[in-house]
N, C-alpha and C positions, 0 to 999 in steps of 0.2 A: 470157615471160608478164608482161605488165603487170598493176599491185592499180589500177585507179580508184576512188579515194574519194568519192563524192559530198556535198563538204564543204557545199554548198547546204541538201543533207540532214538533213547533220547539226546546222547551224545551225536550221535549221526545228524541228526536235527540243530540242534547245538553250531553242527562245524558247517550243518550248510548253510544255515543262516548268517554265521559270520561271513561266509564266502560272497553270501549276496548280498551282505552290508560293505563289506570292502567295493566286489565291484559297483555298486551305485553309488560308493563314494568316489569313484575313477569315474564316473559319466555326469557326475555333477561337476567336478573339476573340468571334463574336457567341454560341458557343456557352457563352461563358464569359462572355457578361453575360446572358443568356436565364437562365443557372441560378443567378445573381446574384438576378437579379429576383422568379425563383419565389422564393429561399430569403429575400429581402426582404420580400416579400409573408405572409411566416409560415404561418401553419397549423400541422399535424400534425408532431411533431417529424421521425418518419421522413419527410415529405415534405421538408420542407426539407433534411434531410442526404443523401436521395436527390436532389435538385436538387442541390447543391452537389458532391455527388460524380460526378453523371453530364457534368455540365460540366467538374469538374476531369480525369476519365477522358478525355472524347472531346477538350477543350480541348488537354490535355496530347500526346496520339496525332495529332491534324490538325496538333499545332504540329511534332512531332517528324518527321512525315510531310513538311511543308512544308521543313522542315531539310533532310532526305534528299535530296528533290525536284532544290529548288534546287543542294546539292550535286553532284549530278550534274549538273543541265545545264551547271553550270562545267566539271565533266569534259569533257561533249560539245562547247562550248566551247573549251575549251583544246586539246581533239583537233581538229577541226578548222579552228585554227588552223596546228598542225604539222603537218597533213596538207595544208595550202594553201603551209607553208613546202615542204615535199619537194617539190611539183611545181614553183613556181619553179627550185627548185635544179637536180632532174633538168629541166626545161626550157634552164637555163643549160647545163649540162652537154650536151646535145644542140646547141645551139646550138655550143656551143666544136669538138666534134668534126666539125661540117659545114664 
């Protein structure tokens, strides 16, 4: 029994996940000048320390999320790398026995 990896696959996967760790790292930033803004703008005490806090909350969770993200797609990354190395190898390896 042959494992075929489909390392195309897993790059595709790879590059979308960085794409959706970038942009939640763009909506943690805007979410954290959005609550900037409100808490600039003044008013009601609670208002502004609910601004400030709902931006430092979702800011800090979309940034941490983005982290995660990204990290994985290195994962998915680096695995299909070494899954593009074992098929050369077993492809040498077939080669040499023929």
């Amino acid at each position: 029994m042959t494992l075929r990896v489909d390392t195309e696959a897993i790059d595709a996967a790879a590059a979308s996940l960085g794409t959706i760790a970038v942009t939640l790292a763009d909506r943690a930033d805007d979410t954290a000048q959005h609550s900037g803004a409100a808490a600039a703008a003044g008013g009601h005490a609670h208002v502004v320390t609910g601004a400030t806090d709902f931006g430092d909350y979702w800011g800090a969770g979309l940034g941490a999320l983005a982290i995660a993200l990204g990290e994985l797609a290195t994962q998915f990354g680096d695995a299909a790398a070494a899954y593009a190395e074992e098929d050369r190898v077993l492809a040498s390896g077939a080669r040499d026995l023929l």
